[in-house]
C-alpha positions as CSV (number, residue, x, y, z in Angstrom):
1,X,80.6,58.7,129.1
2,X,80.2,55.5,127.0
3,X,78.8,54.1,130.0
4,X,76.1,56.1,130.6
5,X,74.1,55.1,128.6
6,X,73.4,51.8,130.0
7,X,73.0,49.6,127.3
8,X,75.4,46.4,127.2
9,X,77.3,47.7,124.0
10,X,77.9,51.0,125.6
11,X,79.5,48.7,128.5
12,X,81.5,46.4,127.1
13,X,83.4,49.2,125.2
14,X,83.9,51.1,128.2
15,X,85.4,48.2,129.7
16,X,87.3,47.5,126.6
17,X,88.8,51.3,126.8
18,X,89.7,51.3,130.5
19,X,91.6,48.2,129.8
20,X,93.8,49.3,127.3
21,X,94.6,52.7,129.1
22,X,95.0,50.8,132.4
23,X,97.6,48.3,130.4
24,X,99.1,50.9,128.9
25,X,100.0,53.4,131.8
26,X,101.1,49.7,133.1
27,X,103.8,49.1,130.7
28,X,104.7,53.0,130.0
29,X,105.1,53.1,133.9
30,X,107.4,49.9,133.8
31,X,109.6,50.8,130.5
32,X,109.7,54.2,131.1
33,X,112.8,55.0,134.3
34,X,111.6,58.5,134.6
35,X,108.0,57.8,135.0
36,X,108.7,55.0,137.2
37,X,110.9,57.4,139.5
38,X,108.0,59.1,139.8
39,X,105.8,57.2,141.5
40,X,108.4,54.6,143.3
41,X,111.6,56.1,143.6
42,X,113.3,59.0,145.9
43,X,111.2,59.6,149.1
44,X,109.0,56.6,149.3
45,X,106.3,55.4,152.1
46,X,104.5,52.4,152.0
47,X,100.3,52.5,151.1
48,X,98.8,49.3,151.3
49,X,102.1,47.8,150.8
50,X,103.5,49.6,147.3
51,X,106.0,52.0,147.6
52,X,105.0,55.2,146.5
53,X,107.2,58.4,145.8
54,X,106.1,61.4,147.7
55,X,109.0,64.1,147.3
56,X,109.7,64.5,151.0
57,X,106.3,65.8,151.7
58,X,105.4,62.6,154.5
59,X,108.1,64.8,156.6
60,X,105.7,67.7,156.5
61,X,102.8,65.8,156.7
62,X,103.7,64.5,160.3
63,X,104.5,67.4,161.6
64,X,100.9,68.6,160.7
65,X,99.3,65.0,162.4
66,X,101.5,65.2,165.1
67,X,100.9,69.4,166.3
68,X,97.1,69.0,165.3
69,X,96.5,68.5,169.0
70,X,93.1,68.6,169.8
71,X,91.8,70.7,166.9
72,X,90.7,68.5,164.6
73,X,86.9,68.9,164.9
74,X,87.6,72.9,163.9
75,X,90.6,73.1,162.9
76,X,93.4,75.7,164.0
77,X,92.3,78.4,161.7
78,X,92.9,79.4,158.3
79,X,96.6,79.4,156.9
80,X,97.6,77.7,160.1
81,X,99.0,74.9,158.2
82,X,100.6,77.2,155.6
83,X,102.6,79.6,158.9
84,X,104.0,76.2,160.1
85,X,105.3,74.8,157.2
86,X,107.0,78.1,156.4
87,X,108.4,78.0,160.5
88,X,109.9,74.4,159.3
89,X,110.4,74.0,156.0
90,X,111.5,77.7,154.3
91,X,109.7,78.9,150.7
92,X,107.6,76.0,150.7
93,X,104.5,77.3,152.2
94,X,102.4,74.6,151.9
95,X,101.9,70.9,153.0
96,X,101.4,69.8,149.7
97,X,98.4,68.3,150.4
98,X,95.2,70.0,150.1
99,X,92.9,67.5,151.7
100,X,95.3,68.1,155.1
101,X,95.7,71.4,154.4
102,X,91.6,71.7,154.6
103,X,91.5,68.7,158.5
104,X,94.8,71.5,159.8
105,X,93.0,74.3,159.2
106,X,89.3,74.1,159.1
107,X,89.2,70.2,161.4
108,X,86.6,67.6,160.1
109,X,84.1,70.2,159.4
110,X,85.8,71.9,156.8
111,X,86.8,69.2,155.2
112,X,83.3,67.2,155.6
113,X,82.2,70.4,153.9
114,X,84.2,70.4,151.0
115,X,83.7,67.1,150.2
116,X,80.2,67.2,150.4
117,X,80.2,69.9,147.9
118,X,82.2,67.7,145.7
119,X,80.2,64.7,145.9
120,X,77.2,66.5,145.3
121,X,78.4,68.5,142.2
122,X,79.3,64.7,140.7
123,X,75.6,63.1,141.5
124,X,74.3,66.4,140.0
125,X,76.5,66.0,137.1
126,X,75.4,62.8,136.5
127,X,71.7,63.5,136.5
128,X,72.4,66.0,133.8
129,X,74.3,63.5,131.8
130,X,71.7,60.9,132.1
131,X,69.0,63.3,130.8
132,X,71.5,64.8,128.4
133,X,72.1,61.5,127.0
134,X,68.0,60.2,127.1
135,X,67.2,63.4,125.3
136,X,70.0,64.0,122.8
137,X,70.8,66.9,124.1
138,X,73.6,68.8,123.1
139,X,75.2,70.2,126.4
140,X,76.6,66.1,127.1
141,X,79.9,67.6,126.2
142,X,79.5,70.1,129.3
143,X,78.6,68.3,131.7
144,X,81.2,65.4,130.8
145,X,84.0,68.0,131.0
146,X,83.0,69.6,134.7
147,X,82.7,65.7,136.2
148,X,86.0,64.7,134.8
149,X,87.8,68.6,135.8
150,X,86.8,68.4,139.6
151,X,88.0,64.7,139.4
152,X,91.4,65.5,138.1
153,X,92.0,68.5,140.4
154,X,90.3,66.6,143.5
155,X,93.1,63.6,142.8
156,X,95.8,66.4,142.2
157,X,95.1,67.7,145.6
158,X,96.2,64.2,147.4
159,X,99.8,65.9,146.1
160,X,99.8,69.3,145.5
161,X,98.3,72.5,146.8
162,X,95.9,73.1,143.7
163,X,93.2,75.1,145.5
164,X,95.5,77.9,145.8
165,X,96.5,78.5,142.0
166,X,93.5,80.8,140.7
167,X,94.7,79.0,137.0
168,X,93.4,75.9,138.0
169,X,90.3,76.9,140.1
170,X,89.5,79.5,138.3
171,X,88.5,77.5,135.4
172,X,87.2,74.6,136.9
173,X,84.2,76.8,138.3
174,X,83.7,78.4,135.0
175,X,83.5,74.6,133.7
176,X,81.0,73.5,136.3
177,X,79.2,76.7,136.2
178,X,78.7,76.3,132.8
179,X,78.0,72.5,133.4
180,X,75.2,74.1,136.3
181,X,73.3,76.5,134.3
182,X,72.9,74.1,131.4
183,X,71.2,71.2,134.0
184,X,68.9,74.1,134.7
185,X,68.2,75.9,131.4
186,X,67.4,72.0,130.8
187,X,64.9,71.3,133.4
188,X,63.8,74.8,133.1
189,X,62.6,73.9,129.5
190,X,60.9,70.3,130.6
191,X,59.2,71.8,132.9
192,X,57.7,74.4,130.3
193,X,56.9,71.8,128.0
194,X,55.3,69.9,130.2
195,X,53.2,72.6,131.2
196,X,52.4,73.2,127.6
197,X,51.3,69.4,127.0
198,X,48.7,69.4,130.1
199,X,47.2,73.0,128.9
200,X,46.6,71.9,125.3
201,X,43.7,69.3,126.3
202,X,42.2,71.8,128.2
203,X,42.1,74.2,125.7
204,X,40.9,71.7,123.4
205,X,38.2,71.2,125.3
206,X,37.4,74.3,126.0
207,X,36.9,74.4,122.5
208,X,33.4,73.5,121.0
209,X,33.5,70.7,118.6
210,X,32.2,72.8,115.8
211,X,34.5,75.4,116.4
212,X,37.9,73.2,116.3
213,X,40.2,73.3,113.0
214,X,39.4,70.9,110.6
215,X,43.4,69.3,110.1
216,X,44.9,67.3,107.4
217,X,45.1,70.3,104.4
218,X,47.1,72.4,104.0
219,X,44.6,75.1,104.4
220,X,43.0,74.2,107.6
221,X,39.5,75.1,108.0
222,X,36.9,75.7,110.9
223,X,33.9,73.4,111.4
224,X,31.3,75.9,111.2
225,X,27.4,74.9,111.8
């Protein structure tokens, strides 16, 4: 948020902030032997060339690569992914992974679609906080919160299965309907005022000279011939 507003103060400090929290999940992830199991012990595979811990789920998440077949421009249907994890791996009943989950079931265009949607809700989100921020406005908080909740439950769903729990989704769209209807009620109101600015000089003019209030009284008066 600091950085939007584009001045080389508001920079610095956000490059100040992300420094300390990056140092700082750093050392806590170091020092810390449960938080470090976390993301480098148990069931490990290799990204870019760091171990990561992820909980037996790379089992399930061949199986899904490997039986895709030649679906993967459609998909094999919805809950196809969720019927064979349940076939293979008992009470789980998902792969854990919603961003699979979406290529299994729904092929490149599902997924294409859903992450369009998300990129699009971001850029709009940004344009509201831009104006927000130029203005003064007080719905910055709003549209803050919606970017940063579809960013924390679209990196959740590199893991988990968040798109099913109603607790989650649910609300994250209130957030960034909330977040929506603000942008609008916003541009809604510019574009009254602006049409309020170019009708006054025409109403002035219409106006005869004689005829227009005389301003800088308290009482003002009409110019009266």
């Amino acid at each position: 948020g600091i950085a939007l507003r584009l001045n080389k103060k508001s920079l610095v400090q956000a490059v100040v902030i992300l420094v300390i929290a990056t140092t700082a999940f750093i050392v806590a992830v170091n020092t810390y032997a449960p938080l470090h199991d976390r993301f480098f012990g148990y069931d490990r595979s290799s990204f870019g060339g760091v171990d990561m811990n992820v909980s037996g789920r790379t089992k399930m998440w061949n199986m899904l690569f490997e039986t895709l077949g030649n679906d993967w421009v459609f998909g094999k249907g919805i809950a196809a992914s969720g019927n064979l994890i349940d076939e293979f791996f008992p009470d789980i009943g998902h792969p854990h992974n919603d961003f699979l989950r979406f290529y299994y079931d729904l092929g490149v265009v599902g997924l294409s679609m859903w992450l369009t949607f998300v990129f699009a809700f971001i850029w709009k989100t940004l344009r509201n906080l831009r104006r927000s921020i130029r203005d003064a406005a007080g719905d910055y908080p709003v549209h803050l919160a919606a970017m940063m909740a579809l960013i924390a439950v679209s990196g959740s769903m590199f893991t988990d299965n968040s798109v099913s729990y109603s607790f989650v989704m649910m609300p994250l769209a209130i957030v960034m309907g909330c977040s929506l209807g603000a942008g609008r009620a916003a541009a809604r109101s510019a574009a009254q005022m602006a049409a309020i600015s170019e009708a006054v000089p025409e109403v002035e003019e219409a106006v005869p000279a004689h005829r227009r209030p005389r301003w800088g009284s308290s009482n003002p008066t009409l110019i009266d011939s």
